[in-house]
Legacy VTK file of the C-alpha trace (Angstrom):
# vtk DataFile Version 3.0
C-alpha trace
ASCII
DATASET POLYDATA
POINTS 81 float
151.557 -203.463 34.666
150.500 -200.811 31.906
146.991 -200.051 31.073
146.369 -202.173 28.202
143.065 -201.941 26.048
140.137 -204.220 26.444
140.249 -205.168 22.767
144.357 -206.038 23.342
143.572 -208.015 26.366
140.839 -210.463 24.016
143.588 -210.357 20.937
146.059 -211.912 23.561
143.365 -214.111 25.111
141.825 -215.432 21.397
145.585 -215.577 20.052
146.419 -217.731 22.783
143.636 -219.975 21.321
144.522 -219.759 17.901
148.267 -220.806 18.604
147.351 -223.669 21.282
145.342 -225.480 18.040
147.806 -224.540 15.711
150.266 -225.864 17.943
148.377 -229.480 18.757
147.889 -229.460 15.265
151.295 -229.194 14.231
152.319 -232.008 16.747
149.612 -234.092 15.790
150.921 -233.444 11.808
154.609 -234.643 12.487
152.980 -237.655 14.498
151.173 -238.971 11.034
153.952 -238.478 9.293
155.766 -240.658 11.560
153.653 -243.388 11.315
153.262 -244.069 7.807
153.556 -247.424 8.379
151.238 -250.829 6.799
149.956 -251.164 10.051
148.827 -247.529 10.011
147.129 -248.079 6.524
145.753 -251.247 7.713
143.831 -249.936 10.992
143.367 -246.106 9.635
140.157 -245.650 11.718
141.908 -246.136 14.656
144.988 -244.339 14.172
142.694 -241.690 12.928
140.812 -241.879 16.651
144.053 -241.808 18.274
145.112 -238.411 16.428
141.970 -236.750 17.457
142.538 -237.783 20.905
146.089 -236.132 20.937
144.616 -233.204 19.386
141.932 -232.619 21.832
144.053 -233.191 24.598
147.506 -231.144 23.783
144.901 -228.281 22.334
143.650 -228.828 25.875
146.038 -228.648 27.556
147.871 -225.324 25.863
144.218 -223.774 25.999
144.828 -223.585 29.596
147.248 -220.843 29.512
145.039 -218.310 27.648
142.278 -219.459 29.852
144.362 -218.356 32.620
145.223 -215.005 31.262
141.775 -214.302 30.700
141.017 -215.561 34.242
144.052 -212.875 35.279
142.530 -210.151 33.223
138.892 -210.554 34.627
140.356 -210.569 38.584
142.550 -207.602 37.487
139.143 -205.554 36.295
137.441 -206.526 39.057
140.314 -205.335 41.631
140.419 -201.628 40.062
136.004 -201.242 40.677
LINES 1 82
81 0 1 2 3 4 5 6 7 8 9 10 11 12 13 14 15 16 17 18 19 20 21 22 23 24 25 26 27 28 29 30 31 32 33 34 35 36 37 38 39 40 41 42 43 44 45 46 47 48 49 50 51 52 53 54 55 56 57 58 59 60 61 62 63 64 65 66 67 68 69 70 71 72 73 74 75 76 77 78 79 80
């Protein structure tokens, strides 16, 4: 692999970040407009829970791939000492 800068290696690692909530917020975005619905205006609170529980868990879960690059690019270091 090429020699890549240390302030490349945290763009990658924080722009993995930035796109895994953009992401779970995009998904979470189609799924209210989906469910426009009276029952959805009727219990808002908890279809308002139920979105933050999707967020927090596809941001999650995406926010594990960055977190492995970083885990990658700390080993890497560590290997060339």
């Amino acid at each position: 692999m090429s020699k890549m800068s240390r302030f490349t290696k945290i763009g990658l690692v924080l722009g993995g970040y930035v796109l895994a909530c953009l992401a779970a917020s995009g998904v979470v975005y189609v799924h209210q407009i989906l469910t426009q619905n009276a029952a959805a205006q009727a219990s808002a609170g908890m279809y308002a829970f139920g979105d933050l529980l999707l967020f927090i868990s596809l941001c999650g879960i995406l926010a594990l791939f960055p977190t492995a690059l970083a885990c990658f690019f700390i080993l890497a270091a560590r290997r060339e000492r």
